[in-house]
C-alpha positions in Angstrom: 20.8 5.8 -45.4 21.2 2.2 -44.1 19.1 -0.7 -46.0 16.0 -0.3 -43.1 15.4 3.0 -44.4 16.2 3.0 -47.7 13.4 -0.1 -48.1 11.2 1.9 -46.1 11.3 4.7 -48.6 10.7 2.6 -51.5 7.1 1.5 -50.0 6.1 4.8 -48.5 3.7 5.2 -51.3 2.6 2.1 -51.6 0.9 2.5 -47.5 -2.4 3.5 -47.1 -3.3 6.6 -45.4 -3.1 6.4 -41.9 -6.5 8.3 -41.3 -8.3 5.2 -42.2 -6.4 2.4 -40.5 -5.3 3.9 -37.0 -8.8 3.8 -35.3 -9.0 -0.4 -35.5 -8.1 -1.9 -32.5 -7.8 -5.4 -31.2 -11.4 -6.2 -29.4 -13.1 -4.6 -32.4 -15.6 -6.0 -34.7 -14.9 -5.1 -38.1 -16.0 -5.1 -41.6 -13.9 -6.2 -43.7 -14.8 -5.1 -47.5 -12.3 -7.3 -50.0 -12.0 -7.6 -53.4 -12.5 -10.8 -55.2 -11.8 -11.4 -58.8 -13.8 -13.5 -60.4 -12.7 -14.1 -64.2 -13.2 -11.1 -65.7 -15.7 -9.5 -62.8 -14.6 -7.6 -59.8 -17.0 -7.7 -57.0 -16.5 -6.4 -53.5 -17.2 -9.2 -50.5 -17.6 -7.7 -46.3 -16.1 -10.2 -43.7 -17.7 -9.2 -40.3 -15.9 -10.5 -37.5 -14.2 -9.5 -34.6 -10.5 -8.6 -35.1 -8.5 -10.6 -32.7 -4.6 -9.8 -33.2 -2.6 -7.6 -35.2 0.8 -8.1 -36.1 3.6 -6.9 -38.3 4.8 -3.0 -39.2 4.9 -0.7 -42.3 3.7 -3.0 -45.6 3.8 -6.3 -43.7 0.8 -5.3 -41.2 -1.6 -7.9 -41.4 -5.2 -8.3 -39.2 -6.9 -11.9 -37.8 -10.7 -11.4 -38.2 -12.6 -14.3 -36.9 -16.4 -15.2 -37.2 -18.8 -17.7 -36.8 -20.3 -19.3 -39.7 -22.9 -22.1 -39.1 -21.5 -22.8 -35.1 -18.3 -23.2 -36.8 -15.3 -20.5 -36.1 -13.6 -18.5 -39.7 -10.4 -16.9 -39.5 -8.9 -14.9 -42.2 -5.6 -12.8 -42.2 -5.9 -9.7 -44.2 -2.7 -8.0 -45.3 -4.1 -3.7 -44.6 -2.0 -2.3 -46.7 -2.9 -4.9 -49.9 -4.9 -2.8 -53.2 -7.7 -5.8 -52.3 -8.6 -4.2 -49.3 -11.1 -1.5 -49.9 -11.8 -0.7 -46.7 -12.0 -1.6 -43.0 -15.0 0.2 -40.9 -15.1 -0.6 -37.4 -18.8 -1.4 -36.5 -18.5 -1.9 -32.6 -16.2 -1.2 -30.4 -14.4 -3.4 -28.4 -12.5 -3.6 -24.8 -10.0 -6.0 -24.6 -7.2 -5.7 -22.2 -4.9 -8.1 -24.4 -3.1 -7.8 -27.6 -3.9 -10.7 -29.2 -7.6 -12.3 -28.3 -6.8 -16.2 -29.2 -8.7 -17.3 -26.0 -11.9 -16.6 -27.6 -11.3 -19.6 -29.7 -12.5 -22.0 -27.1 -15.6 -19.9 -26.0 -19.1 -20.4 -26.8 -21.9 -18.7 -26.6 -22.3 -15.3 -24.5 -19.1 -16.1 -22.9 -17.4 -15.2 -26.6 -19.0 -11.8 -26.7 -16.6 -8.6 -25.6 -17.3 -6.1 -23.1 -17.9 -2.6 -24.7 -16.2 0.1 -24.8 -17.9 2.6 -24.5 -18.7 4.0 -20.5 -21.6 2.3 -18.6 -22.2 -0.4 -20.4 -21.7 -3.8 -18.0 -19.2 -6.7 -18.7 -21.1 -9.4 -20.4 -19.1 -12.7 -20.1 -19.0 -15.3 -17.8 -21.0 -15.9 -14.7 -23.1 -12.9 -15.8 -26.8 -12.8 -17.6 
């Protein structure tokens, strides 16, 4: 057993199922619900946004979830597999032909909404009403 695998054993059962974090996808908007600690309290906060790169493998997998708050743009990166997490629910689906969507940074508008991905729906984006 080389190091790789040895260190990959070791965090096994620290992953979360895959059942609830293989259906996300890059195009998506998600909720994020995170767990904040405040002093003594626990209380559970949802970040809607749309996820717009993944990155990483195994423990290290971490999500960019961007919004906009008050016409200004909020990115967080959320580590999945962190016990803060509670859960990620995918509320729309999105189609996105890239793997990471950075060039939605500089939209604004209707121009920073995704096409859906679900049949018959038309692309809503530039040039179009």
């Amino acid at each position: 057993m080389n190091r790789t695998e040895f260190v990959e054993s070791v965090v096994a059962d620290q992953l979360k199922g895959d059942d609830q974090l293989t259906d996300i996808a890059v195009g998506d908007t998600v909720d994020v619900h995170y767990l904040i600690v405040e002093g003594e309290k626990e209380r559970v906060q949802v970040f809607q946004g749309v996820l717009i790169g993944m990155k990483g493998r195994g423990i290290n997998r971490t999500i960019t979830v961007r919004r906009i708050v008050a016409n200004e743009g909020v990115e967080r990166i959320f580590p999945l597999h962190s016990p803060r997490i509670a859960k990620v629910e995918v509320v729309r689906r999105g189609d996105a032909r890239r793997a990471k969507l950075y060039y939605l940074r500089d939209r604004i508008g209707k121009a920073r909404r995704l096409r859906d991905r679900r049949r018959g729906l038309k692309w809503v984006g530039e040039g179009e009403g």
